[in-house]
N, C-alpha and C positions, 0 to 999 in steps of 0.2 A: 736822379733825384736824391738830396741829402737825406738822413734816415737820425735814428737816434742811434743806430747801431753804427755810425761812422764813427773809427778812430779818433782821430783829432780831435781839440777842444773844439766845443761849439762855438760859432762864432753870432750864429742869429738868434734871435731871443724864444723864436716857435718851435725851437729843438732843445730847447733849455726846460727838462721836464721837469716836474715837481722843487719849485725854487724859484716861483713867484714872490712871496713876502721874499726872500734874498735879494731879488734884483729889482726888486721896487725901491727897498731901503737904500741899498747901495747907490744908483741910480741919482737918490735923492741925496746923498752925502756928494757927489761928483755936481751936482746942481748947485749945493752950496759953499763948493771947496775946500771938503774936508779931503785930510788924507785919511787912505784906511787901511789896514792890513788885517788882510783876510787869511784866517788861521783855518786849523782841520786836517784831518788822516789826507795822506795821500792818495790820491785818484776821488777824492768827494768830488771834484769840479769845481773847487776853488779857480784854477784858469779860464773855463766855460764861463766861469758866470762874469768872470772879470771881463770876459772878453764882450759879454751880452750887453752888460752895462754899459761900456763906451759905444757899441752900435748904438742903443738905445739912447743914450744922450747927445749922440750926434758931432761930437765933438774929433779936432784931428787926433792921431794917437799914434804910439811908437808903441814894439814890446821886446823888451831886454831879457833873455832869455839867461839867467846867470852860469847853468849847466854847459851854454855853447860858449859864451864869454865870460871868464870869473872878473873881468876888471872894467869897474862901474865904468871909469870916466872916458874907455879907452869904448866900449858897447855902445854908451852913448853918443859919442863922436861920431863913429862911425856908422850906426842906424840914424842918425839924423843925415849925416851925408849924404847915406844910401838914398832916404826918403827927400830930398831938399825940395826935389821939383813939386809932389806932390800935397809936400805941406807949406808950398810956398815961401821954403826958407830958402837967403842965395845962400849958395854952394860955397862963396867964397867961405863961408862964414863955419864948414866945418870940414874944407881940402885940403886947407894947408898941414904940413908937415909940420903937426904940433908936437911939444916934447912926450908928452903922454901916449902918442902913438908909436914911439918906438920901441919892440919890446925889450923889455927890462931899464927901459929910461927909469934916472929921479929926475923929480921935479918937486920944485918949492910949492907950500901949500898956495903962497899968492898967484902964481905962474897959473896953477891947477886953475883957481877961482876967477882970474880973470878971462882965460879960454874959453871956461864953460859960460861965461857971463858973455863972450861974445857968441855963443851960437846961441842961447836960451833967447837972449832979446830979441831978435831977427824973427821968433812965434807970439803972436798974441795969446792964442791958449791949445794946449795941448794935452795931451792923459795920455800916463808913463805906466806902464804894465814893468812892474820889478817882478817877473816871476822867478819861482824858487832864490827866495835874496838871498839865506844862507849861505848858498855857493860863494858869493863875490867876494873872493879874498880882500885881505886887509880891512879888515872891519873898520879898523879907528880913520881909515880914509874914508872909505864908505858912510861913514855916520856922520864925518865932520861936511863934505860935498854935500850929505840930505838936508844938513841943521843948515848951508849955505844957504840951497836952494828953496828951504821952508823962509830964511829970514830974505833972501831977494828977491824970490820969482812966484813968493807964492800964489799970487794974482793971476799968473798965467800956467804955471806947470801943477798940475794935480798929479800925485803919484798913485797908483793901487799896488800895494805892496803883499806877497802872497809867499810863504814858505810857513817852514816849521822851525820855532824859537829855540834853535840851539846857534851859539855864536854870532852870526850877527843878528838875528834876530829877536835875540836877548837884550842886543843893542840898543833894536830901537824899540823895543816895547816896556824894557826896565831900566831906562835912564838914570845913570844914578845925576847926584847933582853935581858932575865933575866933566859928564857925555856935553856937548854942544848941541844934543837935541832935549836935555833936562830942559822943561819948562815946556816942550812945543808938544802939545795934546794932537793925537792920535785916535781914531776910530777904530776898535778891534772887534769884529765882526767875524763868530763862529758857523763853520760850515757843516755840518752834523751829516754823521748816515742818515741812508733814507731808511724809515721805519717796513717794517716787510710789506704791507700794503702799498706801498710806493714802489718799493722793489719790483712788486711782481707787475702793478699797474706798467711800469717801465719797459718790461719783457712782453706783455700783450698789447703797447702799441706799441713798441717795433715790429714785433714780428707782423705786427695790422700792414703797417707801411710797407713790409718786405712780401705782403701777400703769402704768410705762412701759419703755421698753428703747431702748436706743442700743449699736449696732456697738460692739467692743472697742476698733478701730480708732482709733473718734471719741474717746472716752474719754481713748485713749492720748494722742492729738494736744491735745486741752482737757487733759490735766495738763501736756504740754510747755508749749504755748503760760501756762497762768495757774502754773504750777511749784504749789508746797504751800502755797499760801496759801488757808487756807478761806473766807477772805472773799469772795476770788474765784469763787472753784468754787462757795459758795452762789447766787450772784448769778446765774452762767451756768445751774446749777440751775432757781432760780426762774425768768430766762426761755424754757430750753427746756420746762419743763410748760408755758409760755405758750405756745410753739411747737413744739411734739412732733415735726411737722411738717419743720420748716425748721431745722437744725443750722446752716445757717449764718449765719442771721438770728437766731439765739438768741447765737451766739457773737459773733456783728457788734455786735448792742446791746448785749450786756457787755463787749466793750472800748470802747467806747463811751463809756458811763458812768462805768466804771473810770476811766480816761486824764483825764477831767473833773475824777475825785475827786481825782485823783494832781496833777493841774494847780492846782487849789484850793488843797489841802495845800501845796505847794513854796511856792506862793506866799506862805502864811502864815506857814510855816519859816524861808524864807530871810530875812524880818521880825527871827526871835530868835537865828538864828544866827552868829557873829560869822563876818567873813571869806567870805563866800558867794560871790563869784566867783569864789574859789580853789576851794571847794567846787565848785560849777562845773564847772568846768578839769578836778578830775580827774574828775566823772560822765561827762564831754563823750568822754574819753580811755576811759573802761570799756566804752562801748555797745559796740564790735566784740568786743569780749570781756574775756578775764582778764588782768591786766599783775602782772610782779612789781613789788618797791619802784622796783628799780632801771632799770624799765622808765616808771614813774611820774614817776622824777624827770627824766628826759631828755625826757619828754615835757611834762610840764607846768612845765619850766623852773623847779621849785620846788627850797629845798637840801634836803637829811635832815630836820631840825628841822622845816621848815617843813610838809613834807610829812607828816610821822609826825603832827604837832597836827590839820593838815587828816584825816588819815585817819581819827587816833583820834576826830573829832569827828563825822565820815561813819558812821564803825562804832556809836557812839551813838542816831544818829537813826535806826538800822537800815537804814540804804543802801545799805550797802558789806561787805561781811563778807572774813576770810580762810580759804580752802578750805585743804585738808587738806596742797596743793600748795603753801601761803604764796603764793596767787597771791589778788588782790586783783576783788574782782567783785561787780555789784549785785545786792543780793538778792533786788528785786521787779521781778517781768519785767515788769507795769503801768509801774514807774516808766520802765522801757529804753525803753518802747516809748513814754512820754512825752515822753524827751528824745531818740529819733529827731525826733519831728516838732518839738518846740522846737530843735533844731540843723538841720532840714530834711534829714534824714539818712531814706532809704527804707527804711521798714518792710519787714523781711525776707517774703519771698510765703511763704504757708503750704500745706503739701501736702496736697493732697484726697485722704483715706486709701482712696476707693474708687480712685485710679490706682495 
């Protein structure tokens, strides 16, 4: 039986916990053909809910996963192909040995547009899952194929578009008026932690459904220590039914893993983001805590200007957020606890809730 505590995004709407108003909204945006892109830290469940909403609307669907294929037109080809029979597209129509599937082809922008124009036609209506779109190299293709398919096919392909706004997603959410998608309005739809109440509601019905139980105590301590990230909380989930047992061998191998994932990612971030050691600088200066602006720039020796571009480019990749205090602080306590140990900075000792 599926749980909350599975892996994978959720695909059904009754495992999609706390994030009702989300997939009502959204739901309702795909009813009326809007596009949307859905922002937020990593592991919120930006995919889960993307994925809830197309069950929910009943509608066929592809999802392009940008991490497994960075090249839009060359994913799309070839999952519509994959899928032909299913979505009742013919096959002719995405088998052939197109120029764009051969790797490292050019191909003319008309070439491009008339391809995808013959497999798009052949669906009546469809819902395009772009997850993590950042990935998909060559932005200025990427962007110019979306403004195509906003001005040809919008009738029938809805996209849900989901990553974090560095590169191309900067593309398509700050158009300037020179982009081919300037002018075509977008739906940008923020995916928030869950607050600790939700958190912990999340860990007492899993462990309901896995027929297990854990101290309030613990609970409380696993929402400080992973904050409202579900991704996290699922994960420590899964390995405490692993270990029902051992709480803190359950929580030992989800930071574990976490801090891997989180190591991974920066890595591959700090690749497309401009300026990274200034980025850097100010994560390096957050770990101990919250800093105002003014507390930022004296520290990281950066002026106003230079400091606000850095932040507002932090605040983007969901890194950095500002609290209610206009005090400046990261938003994924995986990520903190990654650049203690990249700065060699000691991991703060965590309290055993039974002292």
């Amino acid at each position: 039986m599926a749980t909350l505590f599975d892996i994978p995004p959720k695909s059904d709407p009754k495992l999609l916990y706390a994030r009702e108003k989300e997939l009502h909204d959204l739901v309702g945006h795909l009813k009326n053909r809007r596009w949307v892109v859905l922002l937020g830290p990593r592991r919120v469940g930006k995919t889960s809910l993307a994925k809830c909403a197309i069950k929910q609307f009943g509608h066929d669907s592809i999802t392009l996963d940008a991490r497994e294929n960075s090249d839009f037109l060359a994913s799309l080809s070839s999952t519509l192909g994959s899928s032909s029979s299913a979505l009742n597209i013919s096959a002719t129509a995405t088998v052939p040995k197109l120029p764009f599937l051969s790797v490292g082809a050019n191909y003319s922008k008309q070439i491009a547009k008339q391809n995808l124009d013959s497999i798009l036609k052949r669906k009546s209506k469809l819902i395009v899952l772009l997850d993590e779109a950042q990935w998909f190299r060559n932005p200025r293709t990427f962007v110019r194929l979306l403004a195509h398919i906003y001005d040809y096919h919008y009738d029938t392909v809805t996209p849900i578009i989901t990553g974090s706004a560095v590169g191309v997603m900067k593309s398509i959410l700050d158009p300037n008026n020179k982009s081919p998608l300037y002018g075509r309005p977008m739906i940008e739809m923020e995916v928030k932690k869950w607050v600790p109440s939700s958190s912990i509601g999340f860990l007492s019905e899993g462990l309901k459904q896995n027929k297990l139980s854990l101290d309030e105590d613990y609970k409380v301590q696993t929402v400080e220590i992973l904050d409202g990230i579900p991704g996290w909380l699922t994960m420590f989930g899964y390995h405490f039914t692993q270990n029902p047992k051992d709480y803190d061998k359950a929580l030992s191998i989800t930071l574990a893993e976490a801090i891997n994932i989180v190591s991974e990612e920066t890595r591959n971030i700090s690749k497309l983001a401009r300026g990274w050691p200034s980025h850097l600088r100010i994560l390096e200066n957050l770990i101990s805590g919250s800093k105002t602006f003014t507390e930022l720039v004296e520290a990281t020796n950066q002026n106003n200007a230079s400091l606000s571009r850095h932040l507002d480019i932090l605040q983007r990749l969901s890194y950095v957020e500002k609290n209610d205090e206009d005090r400046y602080i990261i938003l994924d306590p995986i990520l903190r606890e990654f650049l203690k140990e990249h700065f060699g900075t000691k991991i703060s000792k965590r309290v055993d809730p039974a002292h």
